[in-house]
N, CA, C and O atoms as a GROMACS GRO file, in nm:
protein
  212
    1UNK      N    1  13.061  10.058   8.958
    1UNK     CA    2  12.943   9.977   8.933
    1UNK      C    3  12.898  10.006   8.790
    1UNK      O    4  12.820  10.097   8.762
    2UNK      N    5  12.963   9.905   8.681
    2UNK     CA    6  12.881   9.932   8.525
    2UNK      C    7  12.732   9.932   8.533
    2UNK      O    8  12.700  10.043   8.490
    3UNK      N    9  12.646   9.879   8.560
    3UNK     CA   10  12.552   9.873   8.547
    3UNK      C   11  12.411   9.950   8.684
    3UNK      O   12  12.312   9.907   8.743
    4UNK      N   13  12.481  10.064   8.674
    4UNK     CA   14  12.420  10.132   8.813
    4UNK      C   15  12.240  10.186   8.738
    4UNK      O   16  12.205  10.181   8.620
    5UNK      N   17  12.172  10.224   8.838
    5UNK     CA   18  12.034  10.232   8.769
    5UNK      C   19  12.028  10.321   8.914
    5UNK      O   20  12.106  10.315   9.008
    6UNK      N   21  11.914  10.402   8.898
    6UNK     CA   22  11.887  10.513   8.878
    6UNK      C   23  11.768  10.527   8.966
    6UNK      O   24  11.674  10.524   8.887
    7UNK      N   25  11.710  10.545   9.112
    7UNK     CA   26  11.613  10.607   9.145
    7UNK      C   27  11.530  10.678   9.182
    7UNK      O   28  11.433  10.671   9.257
    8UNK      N   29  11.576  10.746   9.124
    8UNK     CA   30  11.512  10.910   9.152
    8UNK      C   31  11.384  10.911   9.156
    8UNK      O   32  11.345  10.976   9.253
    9UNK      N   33  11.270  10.852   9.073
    9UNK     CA   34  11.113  10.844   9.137
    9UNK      C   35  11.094  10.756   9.180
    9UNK      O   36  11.000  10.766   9.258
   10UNK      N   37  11.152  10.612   9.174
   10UNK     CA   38  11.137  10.502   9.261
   10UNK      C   39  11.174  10.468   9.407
   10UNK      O   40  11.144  10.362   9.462
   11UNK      N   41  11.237  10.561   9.461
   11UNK     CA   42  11.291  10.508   9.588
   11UNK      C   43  11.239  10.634   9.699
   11UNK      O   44  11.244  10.752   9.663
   12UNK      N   45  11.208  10.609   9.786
   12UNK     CA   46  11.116  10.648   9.897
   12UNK      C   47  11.192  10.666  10.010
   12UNK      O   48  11.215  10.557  10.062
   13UNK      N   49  11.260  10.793  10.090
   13UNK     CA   50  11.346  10.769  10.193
   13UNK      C   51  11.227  10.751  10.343
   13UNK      O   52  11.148  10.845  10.339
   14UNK      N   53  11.209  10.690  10.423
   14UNK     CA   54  11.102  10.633  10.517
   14UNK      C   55  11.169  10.657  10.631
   14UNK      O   56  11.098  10.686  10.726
   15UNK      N   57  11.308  10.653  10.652
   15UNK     CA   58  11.367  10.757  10.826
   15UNK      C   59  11.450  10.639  10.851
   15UNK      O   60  11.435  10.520  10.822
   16UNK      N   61  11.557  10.713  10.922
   16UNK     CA   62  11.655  10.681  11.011
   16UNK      C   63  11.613  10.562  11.119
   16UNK      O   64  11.512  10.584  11.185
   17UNK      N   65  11.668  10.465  11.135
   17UNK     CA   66  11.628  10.400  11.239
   17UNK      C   67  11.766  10.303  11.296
   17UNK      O   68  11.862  10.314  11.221
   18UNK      N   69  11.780  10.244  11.375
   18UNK     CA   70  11.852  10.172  11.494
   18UNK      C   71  11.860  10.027  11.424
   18UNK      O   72  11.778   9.941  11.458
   19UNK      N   73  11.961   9.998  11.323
   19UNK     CA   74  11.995   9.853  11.326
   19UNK      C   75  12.091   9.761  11.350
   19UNK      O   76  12.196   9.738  11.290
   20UNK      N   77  12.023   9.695  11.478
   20UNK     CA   78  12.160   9.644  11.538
   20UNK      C   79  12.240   9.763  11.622
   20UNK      O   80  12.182   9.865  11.659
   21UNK      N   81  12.346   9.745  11.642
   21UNK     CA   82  12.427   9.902  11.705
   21UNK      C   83  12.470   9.964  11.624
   21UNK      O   84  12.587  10.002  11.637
   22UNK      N   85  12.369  10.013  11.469
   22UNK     CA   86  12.420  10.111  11.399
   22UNK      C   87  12.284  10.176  11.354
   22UNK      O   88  12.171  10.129  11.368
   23UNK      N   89  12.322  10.293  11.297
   23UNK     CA   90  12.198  10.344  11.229
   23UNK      C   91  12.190  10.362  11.097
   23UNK      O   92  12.285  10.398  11.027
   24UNK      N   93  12.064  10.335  11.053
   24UNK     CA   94  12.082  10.293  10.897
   24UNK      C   95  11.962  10.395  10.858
   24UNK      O   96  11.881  10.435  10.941
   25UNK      N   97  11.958  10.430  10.729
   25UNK     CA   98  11.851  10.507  10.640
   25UNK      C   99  11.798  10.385  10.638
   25UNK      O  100  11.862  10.281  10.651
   26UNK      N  101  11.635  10.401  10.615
   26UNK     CA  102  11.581  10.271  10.554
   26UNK      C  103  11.495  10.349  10.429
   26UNK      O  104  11.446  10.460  10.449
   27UNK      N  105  11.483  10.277  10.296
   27UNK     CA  106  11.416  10.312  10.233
   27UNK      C  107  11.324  10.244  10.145
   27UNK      O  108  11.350  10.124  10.145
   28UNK      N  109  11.196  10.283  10.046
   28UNK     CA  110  11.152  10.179  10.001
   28UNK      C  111  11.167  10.212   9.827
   28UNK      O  112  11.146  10.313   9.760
   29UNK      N  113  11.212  10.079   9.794
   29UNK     CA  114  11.239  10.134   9.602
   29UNK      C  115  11.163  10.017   9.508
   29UNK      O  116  11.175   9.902   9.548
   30UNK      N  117  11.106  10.034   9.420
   30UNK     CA  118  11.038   9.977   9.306
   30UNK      C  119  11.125   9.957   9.215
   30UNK      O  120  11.210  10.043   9.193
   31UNK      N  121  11.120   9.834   9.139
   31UNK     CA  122  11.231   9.746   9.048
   31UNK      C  123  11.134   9.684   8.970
   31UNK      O  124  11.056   9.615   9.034
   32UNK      N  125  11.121   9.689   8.872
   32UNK     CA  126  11.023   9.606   8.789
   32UNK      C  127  10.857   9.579   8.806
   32UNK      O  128  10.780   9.523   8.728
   33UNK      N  129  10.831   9.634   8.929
   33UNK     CA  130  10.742   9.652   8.954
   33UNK      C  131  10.714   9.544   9.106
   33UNK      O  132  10.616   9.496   9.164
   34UNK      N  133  10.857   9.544   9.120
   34UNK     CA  134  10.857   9.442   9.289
   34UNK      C  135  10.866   9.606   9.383
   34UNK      O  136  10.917   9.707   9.336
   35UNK      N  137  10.812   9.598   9.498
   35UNK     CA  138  10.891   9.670   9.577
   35UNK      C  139  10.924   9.584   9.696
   35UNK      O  140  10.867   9.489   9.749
   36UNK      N  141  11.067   9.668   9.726
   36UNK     CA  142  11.118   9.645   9.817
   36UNK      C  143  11.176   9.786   9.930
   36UNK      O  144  11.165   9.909   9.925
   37UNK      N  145  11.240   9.688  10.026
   37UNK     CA  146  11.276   9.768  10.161
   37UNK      C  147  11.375   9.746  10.188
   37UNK      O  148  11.392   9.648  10.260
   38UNK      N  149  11.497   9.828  10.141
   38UNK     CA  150  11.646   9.864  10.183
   38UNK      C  151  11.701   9.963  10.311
   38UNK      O  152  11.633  10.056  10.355
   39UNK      N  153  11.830   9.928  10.361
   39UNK     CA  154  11.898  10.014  10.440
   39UNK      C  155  12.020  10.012  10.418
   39UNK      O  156  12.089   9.914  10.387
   40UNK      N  157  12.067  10.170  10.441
   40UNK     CA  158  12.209  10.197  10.438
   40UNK      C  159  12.262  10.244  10.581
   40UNK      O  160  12.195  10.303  10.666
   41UNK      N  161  12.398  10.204  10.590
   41UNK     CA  162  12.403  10.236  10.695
   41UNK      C  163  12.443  10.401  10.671
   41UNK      O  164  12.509  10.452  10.580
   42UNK      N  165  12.386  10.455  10.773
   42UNK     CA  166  12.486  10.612  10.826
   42UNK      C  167  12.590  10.620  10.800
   42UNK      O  168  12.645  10.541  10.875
   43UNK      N  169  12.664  10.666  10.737
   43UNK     CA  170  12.823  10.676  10.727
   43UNK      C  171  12.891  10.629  10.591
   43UNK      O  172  12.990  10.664  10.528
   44UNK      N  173  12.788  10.530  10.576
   44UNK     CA  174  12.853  10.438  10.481
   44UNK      C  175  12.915  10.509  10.309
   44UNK      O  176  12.988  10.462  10.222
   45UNK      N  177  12.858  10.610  10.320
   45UNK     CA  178  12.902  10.676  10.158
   45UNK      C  179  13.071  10.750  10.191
   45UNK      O  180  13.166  10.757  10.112
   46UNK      N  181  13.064  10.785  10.296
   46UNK     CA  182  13.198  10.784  10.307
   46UNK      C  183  13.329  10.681  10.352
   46UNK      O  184  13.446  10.704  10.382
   47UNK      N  185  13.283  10.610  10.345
   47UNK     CA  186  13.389  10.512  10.314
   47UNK      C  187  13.461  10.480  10.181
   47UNK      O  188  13.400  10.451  10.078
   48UNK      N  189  13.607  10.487  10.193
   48UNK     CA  190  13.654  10.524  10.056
   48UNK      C  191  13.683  10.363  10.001
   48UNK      O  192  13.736  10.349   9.890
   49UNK      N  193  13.652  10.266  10.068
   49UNK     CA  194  13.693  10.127   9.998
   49UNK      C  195  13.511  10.106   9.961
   49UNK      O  196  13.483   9.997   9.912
   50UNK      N  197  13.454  10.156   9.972
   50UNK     CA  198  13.299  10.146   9.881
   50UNK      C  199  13.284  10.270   9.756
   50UNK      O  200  13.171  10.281   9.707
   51UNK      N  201  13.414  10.382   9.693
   51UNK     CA  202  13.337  10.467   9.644
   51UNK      C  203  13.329  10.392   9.527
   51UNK      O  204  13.392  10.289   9.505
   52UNK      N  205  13.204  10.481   9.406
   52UNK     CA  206  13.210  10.391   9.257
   52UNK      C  207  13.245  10.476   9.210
   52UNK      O  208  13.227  10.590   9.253
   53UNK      N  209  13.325  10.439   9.079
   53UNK     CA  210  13.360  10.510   8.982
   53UNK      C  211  13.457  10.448   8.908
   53UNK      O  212  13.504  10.503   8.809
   0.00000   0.00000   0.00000
């Protein structure tokens, strides 16, 4: 990902929760001064057809 950004004071981890039949982090992150509300799923950083670099 060239253009990766960075949120270390912007993003808010808010808990684990049930989406769909998986479980996802949900979190909340500030972008320009929008916020928003993301989820990852559980697992998902280890998957090796998603790593960046």
């Amino acid at each position: 990902m060239p253009n990766r950004l960075e949120f270390t004071d912007r993003a808010h981890y808010i808990g684990s929760l049930p989406k769909g039949d998986h479980m996802c982090d949900f979190y909340e992150i500030e972008v320009d001064g929008q916020v928003s509300y993301i989820y990852i799923k559980v697992g998902a950083e280890a998957r090796p057809d998603l790593k960046q670099g």
